[in-house]
KEKE-3310 file (N, C-alpha, C; in steps of 0.2 Angstrom, whole numbers, plus 5000, padded with zeros to 4 digits):
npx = (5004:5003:5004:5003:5007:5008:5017:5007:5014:5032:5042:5054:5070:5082:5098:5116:5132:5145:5161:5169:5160:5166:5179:5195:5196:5186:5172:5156:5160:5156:5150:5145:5133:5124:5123:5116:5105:5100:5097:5087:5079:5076:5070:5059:5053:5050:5040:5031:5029:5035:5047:5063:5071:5063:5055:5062:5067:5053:5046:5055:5062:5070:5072:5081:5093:5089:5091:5101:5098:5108:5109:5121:5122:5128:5142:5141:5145:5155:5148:5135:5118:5107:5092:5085:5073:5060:5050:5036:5037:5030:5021:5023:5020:5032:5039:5046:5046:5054:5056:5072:5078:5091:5095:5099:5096:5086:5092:5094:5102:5108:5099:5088:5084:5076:5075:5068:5069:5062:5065:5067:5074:5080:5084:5088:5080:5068:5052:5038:5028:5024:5005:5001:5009:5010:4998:4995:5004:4996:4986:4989:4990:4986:4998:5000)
npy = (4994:5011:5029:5045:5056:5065:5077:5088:5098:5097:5086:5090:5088:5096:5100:5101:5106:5099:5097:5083:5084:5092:5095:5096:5109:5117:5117:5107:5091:5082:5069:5069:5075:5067:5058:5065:5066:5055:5052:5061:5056:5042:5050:5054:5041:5038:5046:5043:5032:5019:5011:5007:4995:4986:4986:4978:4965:4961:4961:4957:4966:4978:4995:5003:5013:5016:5024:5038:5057:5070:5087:5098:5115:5126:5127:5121:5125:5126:5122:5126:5129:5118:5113:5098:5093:5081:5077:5065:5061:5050:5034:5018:5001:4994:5001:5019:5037:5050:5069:5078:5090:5104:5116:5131:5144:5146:5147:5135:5124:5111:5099:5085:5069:5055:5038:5026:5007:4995:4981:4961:4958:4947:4942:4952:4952:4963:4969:4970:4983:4985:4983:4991:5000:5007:5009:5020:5029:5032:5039:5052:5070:5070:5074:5090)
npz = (5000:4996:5002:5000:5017:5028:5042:5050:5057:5057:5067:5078:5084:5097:5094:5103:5097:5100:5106:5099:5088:5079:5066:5062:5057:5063:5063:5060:5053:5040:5041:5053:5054:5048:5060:5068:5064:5063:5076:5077:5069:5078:5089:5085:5081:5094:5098:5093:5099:5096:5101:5097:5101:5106:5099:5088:5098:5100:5089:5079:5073:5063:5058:5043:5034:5020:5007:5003:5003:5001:5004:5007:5014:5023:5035:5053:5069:5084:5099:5093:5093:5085:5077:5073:5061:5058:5046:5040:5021:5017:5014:5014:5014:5018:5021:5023:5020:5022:5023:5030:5041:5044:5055:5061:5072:5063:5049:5035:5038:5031:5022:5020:5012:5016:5013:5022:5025:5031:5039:5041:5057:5059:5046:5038:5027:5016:5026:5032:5039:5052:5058:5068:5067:5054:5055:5060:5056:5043:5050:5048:5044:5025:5013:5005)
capx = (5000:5006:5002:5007:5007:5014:5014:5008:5021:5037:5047:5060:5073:5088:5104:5121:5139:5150:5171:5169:5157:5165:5185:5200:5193:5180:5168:5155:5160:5149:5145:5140:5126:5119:5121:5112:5097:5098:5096:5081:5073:5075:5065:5053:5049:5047:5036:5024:5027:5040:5053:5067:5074:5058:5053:5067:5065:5046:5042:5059:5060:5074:5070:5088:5094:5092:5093:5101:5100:5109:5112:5126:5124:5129:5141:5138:5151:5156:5142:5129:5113:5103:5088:5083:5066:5057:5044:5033:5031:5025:5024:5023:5020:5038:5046:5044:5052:5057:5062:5075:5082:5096:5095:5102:5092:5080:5094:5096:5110:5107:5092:5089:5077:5079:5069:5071:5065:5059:5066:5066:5079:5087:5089:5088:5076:5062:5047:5029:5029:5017:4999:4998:5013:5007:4989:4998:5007:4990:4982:4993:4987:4989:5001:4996)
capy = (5000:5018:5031:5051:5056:5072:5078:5096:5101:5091:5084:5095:5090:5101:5094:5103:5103:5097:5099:5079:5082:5096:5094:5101:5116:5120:5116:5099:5085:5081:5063:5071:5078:5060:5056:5069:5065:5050:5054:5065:5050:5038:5052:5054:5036:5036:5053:5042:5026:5016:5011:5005:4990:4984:4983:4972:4961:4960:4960:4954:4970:4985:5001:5005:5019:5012:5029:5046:5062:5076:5094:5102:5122:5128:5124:5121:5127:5122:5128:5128:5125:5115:5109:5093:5091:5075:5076:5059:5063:5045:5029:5011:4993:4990:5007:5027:5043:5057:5076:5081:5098:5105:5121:5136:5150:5145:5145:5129:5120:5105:5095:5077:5064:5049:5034:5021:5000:4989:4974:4957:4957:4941:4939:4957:4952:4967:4966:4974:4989:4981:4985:4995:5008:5007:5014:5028:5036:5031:5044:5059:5071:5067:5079:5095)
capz = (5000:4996:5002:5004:5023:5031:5048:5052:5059:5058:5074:5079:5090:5098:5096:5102:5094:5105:5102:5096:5082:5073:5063:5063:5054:5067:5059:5060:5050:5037:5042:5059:5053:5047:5067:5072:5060:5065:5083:5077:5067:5082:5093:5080:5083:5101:5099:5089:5102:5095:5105:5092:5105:5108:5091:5088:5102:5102:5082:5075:5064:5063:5052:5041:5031:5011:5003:5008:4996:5005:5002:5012:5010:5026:5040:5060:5072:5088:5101:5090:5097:5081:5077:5067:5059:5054:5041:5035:5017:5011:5018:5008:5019:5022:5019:5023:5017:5028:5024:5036:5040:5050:5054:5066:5072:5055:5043:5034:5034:5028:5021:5018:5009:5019:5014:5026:5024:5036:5038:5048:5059:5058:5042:5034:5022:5020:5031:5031:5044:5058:5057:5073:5065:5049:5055:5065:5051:5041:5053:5049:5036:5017:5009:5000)
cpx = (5004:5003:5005:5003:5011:5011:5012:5011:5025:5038:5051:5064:5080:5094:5111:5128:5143:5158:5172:5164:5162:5176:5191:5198:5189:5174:5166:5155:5156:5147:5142:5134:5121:5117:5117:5105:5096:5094:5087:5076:5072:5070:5058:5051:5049:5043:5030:5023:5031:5049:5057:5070:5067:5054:5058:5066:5059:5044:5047:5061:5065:5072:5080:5085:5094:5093:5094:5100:5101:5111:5114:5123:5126:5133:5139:5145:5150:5152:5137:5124:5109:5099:5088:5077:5068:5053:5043:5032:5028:5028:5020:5022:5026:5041:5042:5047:5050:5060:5066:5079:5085:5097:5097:5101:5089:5083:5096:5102:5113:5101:5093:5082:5080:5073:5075:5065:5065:5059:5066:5075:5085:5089:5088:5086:5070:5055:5041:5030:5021:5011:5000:5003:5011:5000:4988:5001:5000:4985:4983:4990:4990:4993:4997:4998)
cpy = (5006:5026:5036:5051:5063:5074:5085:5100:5097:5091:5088:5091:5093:5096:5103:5102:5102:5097:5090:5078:5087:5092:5097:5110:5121:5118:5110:5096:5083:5074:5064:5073:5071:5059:5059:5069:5059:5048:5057:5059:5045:5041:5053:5049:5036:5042:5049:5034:5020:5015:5005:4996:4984:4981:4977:4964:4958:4957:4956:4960:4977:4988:5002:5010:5015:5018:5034:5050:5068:5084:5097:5112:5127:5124:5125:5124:5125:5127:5129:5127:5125:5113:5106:5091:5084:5075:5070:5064:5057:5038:5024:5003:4992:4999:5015:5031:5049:5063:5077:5086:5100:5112:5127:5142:5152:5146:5141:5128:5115:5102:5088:5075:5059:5045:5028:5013:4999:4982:4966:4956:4952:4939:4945:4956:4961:4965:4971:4980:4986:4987:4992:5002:5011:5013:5022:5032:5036:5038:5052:5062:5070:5075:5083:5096)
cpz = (5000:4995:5005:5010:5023:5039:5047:5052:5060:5066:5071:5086:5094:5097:5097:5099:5099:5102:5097:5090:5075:5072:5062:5064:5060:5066:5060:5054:5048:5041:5049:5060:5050:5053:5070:5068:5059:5072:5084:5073:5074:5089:5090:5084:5088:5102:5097:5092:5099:5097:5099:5096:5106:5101:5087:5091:5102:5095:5077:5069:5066:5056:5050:5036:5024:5007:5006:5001:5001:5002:5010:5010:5016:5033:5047:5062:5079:5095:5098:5092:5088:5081:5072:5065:5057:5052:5037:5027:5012:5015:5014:5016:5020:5021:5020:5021:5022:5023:5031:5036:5046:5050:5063:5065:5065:5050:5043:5032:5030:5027:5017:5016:5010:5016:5020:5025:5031:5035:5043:5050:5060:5052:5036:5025:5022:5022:5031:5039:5050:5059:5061:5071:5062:5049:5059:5060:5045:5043:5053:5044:5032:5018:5008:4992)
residu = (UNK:UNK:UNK:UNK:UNK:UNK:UNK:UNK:UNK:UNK:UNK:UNK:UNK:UNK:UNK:UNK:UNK:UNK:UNK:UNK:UNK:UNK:UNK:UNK:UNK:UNK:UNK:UNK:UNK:UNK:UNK:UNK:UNK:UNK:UNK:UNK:UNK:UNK:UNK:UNK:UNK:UNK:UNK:UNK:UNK:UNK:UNK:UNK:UNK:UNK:UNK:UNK:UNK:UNK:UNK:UNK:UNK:UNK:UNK:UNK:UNK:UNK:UNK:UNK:UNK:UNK:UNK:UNK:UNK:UNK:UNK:UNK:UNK:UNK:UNK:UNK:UNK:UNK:UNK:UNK:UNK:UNK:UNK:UNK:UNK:UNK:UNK:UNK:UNK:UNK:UNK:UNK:UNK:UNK:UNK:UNK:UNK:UNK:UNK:UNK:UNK:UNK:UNK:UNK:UNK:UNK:UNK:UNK:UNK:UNK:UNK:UNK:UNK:UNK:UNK:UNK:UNK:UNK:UNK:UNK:UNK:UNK:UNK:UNK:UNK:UNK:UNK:UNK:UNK:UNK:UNK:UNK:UNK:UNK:UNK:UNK:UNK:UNK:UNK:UNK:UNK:UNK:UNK:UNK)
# end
């Protein structure tokens, strides 16, 4: 089943730079800004009740990253107070897709098109996203 979804207003969550995210330069490390949209997907899901450990344990089933598309266009520096959005913008039976934005004091730094699979954990085949998620992101508004 496919279908678009979006939330109202994304998830948002703060992330600080710390002296181990950024690089020589000063500056954060591009691949640090994956971990920190990663951070912010992982609270996404427990904003909407899914606890990632437990989803494993219980259902047999880990959410991974199967495609990234990034735009770098500004960087972070050390001290910055960040925010990371998460917006649903379409979600499939085993799979969802995500915008995510990284931004300071509302200029954007970076923006992402995550889709992510759903797969069964012990044998990283893909896997149907369990009904009771499914019908929660189901709930959200359709896109415009």
């Amino acid at each position: 089943m496919r279908r678009s979804c979006s939330m109202a207003e994304p998830f948002v969550w703060p992330i600080r730079v710390y002296w181990e995210d950024t690089d020589a330069g000063g500056v954060v490390y591009h691949a640090q800004y994956l971990a920190f949209m990663e951070r912010a997907r992982s609270e996404w899901l427990r904003s909407v009740g899914v606890h990632q450990d437990v989803l494993k344990r219980d259902a047999d089933l880990v959410f991974v990253v199967r495609a990234l598309q990034t735009d770098f266009r500004a960087p972070a520096r050390l001290d910055d107070q960040l925010s990371v959005s998460v917006a649903l913008l379409e979600c499939r039976g085993a799979s969802f897709v995500l915008a995510q934005r990284i931004e300071r004091n509302g200029a954007l730094l970076v923006e992402a098109t995550v889709k992510i699979a759903s797969l069964c954990a012990s044998t990283f085949r893909p896997s149907p996203i369990p009904g009771f998620l499914l019908s929660q992101l189901h709930l959200l508004p359709e896109a415009s």
